[in-house]
C-alpha positions as CSV (number, residue, x, y, z in Angstrom):
1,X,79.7,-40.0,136.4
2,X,77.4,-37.2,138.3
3,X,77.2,-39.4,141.0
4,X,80.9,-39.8,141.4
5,X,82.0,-35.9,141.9
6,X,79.0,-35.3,143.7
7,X,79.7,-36.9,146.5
8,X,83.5,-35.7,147.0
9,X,81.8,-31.6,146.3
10,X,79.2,-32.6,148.9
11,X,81.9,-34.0,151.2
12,X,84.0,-30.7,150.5
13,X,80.9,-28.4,151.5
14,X,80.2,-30.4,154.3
15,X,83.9,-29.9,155.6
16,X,84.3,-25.9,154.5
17,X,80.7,-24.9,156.4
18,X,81.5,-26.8,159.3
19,X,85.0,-24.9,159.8
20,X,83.1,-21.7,159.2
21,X,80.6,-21.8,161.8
22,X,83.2,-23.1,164.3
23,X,85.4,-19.9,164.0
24,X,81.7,-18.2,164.0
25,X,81.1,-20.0,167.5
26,X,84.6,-19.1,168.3
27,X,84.7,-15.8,167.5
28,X,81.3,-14.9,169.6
29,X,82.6,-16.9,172.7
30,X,85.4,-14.3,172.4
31,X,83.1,-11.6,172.0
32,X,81.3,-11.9,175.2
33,X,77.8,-13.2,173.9
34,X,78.6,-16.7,175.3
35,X,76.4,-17.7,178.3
36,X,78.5,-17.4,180.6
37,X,78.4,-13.7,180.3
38,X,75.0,-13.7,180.2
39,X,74.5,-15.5,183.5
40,X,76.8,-13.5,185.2
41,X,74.5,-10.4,183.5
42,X,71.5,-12.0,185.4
43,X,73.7,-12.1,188.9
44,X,74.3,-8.3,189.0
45,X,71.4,-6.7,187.6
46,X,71.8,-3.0,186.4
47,X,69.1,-0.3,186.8
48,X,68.1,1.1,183.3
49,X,67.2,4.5,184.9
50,X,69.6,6.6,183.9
51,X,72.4,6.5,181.1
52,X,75.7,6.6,183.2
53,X,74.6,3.1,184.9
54,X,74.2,2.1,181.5
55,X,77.6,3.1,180.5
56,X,79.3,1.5,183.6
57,X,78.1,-1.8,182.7
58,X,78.9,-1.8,179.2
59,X,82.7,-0.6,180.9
60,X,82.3,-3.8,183.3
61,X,81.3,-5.9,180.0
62,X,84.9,-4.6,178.2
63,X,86.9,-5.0,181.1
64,X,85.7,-8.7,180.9
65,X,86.3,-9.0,177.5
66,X,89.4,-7.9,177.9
67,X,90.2,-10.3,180.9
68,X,89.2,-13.1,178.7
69,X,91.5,-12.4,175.5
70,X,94.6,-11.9,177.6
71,X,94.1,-13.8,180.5
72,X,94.6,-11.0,182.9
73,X,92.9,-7.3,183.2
74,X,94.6,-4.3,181.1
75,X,94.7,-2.6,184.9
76,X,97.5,-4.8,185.8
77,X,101.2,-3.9,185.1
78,X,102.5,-5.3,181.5
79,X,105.5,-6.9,183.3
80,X,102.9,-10.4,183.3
81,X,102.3,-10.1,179.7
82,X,106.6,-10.0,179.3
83,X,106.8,-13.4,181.3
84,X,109.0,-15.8,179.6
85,X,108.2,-18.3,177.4
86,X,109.4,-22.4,177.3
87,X,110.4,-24.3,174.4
88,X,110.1,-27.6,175.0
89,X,112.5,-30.2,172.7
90,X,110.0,-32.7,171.9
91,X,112.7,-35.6,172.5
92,X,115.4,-36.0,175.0
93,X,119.7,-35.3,174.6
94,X,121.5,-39.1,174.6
95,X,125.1,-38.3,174.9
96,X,127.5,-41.2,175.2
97,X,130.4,-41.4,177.5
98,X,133.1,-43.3,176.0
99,X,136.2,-44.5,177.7
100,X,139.0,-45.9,175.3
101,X,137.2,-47.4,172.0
102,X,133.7,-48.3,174.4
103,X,130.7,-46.9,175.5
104,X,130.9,-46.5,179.1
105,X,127.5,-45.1,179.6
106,X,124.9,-43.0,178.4
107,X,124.0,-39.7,179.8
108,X,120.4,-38.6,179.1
109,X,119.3,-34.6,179.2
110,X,115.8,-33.3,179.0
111,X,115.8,-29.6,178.3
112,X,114.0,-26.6,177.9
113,X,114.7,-22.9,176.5
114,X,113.8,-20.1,178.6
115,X,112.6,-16.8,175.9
116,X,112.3,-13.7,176.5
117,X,110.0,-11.1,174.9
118,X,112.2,-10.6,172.3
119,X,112.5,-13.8,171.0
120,X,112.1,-15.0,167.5
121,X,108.2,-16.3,166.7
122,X,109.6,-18.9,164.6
123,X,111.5,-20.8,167.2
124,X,110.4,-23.7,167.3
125,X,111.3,-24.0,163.1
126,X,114.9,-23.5,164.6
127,X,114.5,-26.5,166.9
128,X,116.8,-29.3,164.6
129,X,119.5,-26.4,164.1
130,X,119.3,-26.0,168.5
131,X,119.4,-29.7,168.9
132,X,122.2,-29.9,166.5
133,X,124.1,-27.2,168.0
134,X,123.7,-28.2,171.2
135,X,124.7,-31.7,170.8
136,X,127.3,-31.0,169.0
137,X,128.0,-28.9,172.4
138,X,126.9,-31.9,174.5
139,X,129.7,-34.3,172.4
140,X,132.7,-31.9,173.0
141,X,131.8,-31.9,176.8
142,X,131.3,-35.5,176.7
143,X,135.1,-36.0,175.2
144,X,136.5,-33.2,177.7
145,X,135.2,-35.9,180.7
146,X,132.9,-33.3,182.2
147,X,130.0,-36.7,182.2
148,X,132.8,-38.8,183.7
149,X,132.6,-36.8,186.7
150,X,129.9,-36.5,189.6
151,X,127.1,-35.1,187.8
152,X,125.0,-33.7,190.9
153,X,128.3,-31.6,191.6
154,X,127.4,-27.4,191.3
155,X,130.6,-27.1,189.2
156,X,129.7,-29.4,186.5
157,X,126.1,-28.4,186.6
158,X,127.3,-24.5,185.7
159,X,129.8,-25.6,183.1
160,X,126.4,-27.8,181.1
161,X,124.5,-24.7,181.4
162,X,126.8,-22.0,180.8
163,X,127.9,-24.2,177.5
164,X,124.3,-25.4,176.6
165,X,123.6,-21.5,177.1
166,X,126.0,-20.8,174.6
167,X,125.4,-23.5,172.0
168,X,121.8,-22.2,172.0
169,X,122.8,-18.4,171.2
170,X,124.6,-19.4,168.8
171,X,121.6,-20.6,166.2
172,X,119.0,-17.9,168.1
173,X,121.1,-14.6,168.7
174,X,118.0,-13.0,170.8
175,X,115.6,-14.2,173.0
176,X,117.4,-17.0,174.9
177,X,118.0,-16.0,178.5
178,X,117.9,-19.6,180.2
179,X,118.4,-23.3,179.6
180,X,116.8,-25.3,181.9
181,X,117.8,-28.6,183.1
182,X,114.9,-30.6,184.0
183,X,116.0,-34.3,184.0
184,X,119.9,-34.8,183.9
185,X,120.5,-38.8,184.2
186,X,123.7,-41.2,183.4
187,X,123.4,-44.8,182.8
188,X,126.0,-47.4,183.0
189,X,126.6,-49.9,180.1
């Protein structure tokens, strides 16, 4: 009986500590005291002798820090910390083009959202409401003709976007300033 729970407590343990000193490890690679930080110590050596030097490095030592959690220096402009953000739809758009009661072909759509800054953090939650919405979008243009037509024409091209632009604000009021067409494809039956 002991020797039955033992092993699935030990097993927990094993599992909880391990997690624990990997966000340690984590959180002191983030901190600075990783190596590389100490090597690059050893390249510019500092002279103890008087306090400002002293206080310059341990500036030099923030600014790094700070390079290293953001990815850029806080002396930059913040207009690189408001780039845009991409939400990618894990699967591609099949839209079919029918002509009378058939099939005629298929039209395949790979897309991606352009957000802003001021874009909801839980978009990607929202992603089978956008792909509803925007097939639903992708059907109605499909039965207007628009995939009938030459799809490499700038027209048509527009008309996608401006709807697909559309269909998205329509589930995520804020935050959408693109869609982005990255693969747009029709294949005959």
């Amino acid at each position: 009986m002991i020797k039955n729970i033992l092993f699935p407590i030990t097993l927990i343990f094993v599992v909880v500590l391990g997690g624990v000193s990997a966000d340690f490890l984590r959180n002191r690679q983030m901190d600075g005291a990783s190596t590389p930080d100490t090597h690059l110590a050893e390249k510019n050596p500092v002279s103890h002798d008087s306090k400002k030097s002293g206080d310059d490095n341990k500036k030099t030592k923030k600014k790094k820090t700070a390079t290293k959690k953001n990815g850029h220096s806080k002396d930059k402009p913040d207009s690189i910390s408001a780039a845009p953000t991409y939400m990618k739809f894990k699967r591609q758009f099949v839209v079919p083009v029918m002509k009378g009661r058939e099939i005629e072909s298929l039209v395949l759509l790979n897309l991606n959202l352009e957000l802003g800054p001021d874009a909801p953090a839980n978009t990607y939650t929202l992603e089978p409401k956008l792909r509803d919405s925007i097939m639903r979008e992708l059907l109605a243009l499909s039965h207007e003709g628009v995939f009938s037509h030459d799809l490499t024409s700038a027209d048509t091209y527009d008309k996608l976007r401006a709807a697909l632009l559309f269909a998205s604000e329509s589930v995520i009021t804020e935050g959408v300033e693109n869609v982005l067409i990255l693969d747009l494809a029709r294949q005959d039956q």
